[in-house]
C-alpha positions in Angstrom: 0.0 0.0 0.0 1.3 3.7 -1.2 0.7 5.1 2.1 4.6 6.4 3.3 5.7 9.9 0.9 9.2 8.2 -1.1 12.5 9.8 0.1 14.5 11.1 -2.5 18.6 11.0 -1.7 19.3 13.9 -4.4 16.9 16.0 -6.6 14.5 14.8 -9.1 16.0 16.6 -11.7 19.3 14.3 -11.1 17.8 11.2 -11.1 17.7 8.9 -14.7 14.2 9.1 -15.8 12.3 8.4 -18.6 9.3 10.2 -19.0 6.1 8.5 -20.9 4.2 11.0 -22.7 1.0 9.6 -23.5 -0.3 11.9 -26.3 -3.9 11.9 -26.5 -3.5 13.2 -22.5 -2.4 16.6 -24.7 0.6 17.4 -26.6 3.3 18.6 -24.4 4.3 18.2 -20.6 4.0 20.7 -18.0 5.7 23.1 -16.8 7.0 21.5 -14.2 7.9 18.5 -16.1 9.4 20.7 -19.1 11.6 21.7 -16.3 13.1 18.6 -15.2 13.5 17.7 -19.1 16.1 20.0 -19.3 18.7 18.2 -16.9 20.5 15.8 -19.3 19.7 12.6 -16.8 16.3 12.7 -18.0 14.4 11.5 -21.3 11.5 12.6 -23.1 9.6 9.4 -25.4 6.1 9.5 -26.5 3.6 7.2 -27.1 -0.1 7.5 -29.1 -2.5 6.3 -26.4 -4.3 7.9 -23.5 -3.3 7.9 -19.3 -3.7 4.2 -19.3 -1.1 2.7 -21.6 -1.0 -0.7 -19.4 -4.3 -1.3 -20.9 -4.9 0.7 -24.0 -1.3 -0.4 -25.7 0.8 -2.7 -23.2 2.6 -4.3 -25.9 4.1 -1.3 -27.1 4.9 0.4 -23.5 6.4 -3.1 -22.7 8.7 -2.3 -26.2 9.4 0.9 -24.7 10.2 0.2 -21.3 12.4 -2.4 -22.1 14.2 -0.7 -24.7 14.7 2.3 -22.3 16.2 -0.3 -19.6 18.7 -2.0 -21.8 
């Protein structure tokens, strides 16, 4: 159960992300996001679906998780 806030050891902005864009949720992040975009640890990827890729297109977020992992 999500119940406990997570503890980060350094700023989000230095932590290696990947951020899913689902596009149909609208076209660009943001602002906040937009800003953490800009630290070179984290990654911007897209996908044509709605907030729910797990059900709308796991096959391809599957592809793309993996291929961000390797």
């Amino acid at each position: 159960m999500l119940t406990e806030p997570a503890v980060l050891t350094r700023p989000l902005g230095e932590l290696p992300t990947t951020y899913v864009k689902c596009l149909l949720d609208g076209p660009e992040p943001n602002d906040t996001l937009s800003a953490l975009l800009t630290s070179e640890r984290w990654r911007l990827t897209t996908t044509a679906t709605g907030h729910w890729p797990m059900f709308s297109q796991p096959d391809e977020l599957a592809r793309l998780l993996a291929a961000e992992a390797s």
